[in-house]
N, C-alpha and C positions, 0 to 999 in steps of 0.2 A: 345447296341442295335445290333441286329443280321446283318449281311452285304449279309445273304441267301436271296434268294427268292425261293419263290412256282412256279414252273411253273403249269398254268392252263391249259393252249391248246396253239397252234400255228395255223398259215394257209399261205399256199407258195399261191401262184398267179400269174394271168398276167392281163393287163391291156394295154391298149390303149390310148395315150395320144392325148388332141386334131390336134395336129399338125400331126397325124399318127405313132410315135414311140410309138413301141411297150416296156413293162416296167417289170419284173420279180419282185416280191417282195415277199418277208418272215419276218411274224412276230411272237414273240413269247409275250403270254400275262403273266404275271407274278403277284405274290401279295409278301406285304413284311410290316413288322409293323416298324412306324416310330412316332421319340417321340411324335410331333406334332399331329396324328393323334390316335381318338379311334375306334379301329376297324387296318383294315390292308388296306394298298396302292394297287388299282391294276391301273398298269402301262401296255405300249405294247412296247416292247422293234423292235426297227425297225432290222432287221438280216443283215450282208455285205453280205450273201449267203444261200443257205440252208444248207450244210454240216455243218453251227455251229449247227442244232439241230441232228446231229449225235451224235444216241446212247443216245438222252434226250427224258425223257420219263413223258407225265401228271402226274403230283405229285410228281416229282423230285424233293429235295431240290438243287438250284445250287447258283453257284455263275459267275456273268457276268462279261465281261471285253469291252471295248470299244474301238473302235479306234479314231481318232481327228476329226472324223465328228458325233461322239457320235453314230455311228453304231457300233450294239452287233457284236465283234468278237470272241468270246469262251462262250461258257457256259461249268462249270465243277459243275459233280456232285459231291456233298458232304452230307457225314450223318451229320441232325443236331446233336446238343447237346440235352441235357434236358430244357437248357435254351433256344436255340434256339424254342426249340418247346413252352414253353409255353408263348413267344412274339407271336408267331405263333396264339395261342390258342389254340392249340390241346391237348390234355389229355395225360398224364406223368402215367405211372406207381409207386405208390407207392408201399413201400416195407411194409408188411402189419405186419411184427415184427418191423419198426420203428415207427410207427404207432399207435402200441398199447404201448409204453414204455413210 
């Protein structure tokens, strides 16, 4: 099973908490096929900052790293495979002389 995900979209922010501190947050929403599931996982991965979505861009395939409070600290692009893609579901180029053999 593939270890990529698809990023979807993100959204940095701020927020207000009741007690008056103010609160920065970034998230990034991502999809990913897992055995258990038919169809594909979409997860929001919480960010330690916004410079991890530096240089990632909607419909990147990446791969995430975390830190020990399970905040996304790296996302690194990566080309899927063939296989990767069609955990994915997306459509794979066939080679149309293997094809016909």
């Amino acid at each position: 099973m593939s270890e990529l995900k698809k990023v979807l979209g993100y959204k940095c922010g701020d927020f207000e908490t009741d007690k008056g501190e103010k609160v920065h947050f970034t998230h990034c929403y991502v999809c990913y096929p897992r055995e258990d599931v038919t169809g594909l996982v979409v997860d929001i991965f919480k960010c330690n900052d916004d410079t991890v979505l530096k240089d990632i861009n909607v419909g990147d395939y990446v791969r995430a790293f975390f830190n020990e409070k399970r905040k996304c600290v790296m996302l690194v692009t990566e080309e899927p495979t063939e296989q990767d893609l069609l955990e994915f579901g997306e459509a794979v180029d066939a080679d149309i002389d293997e094809v016909s053999e």
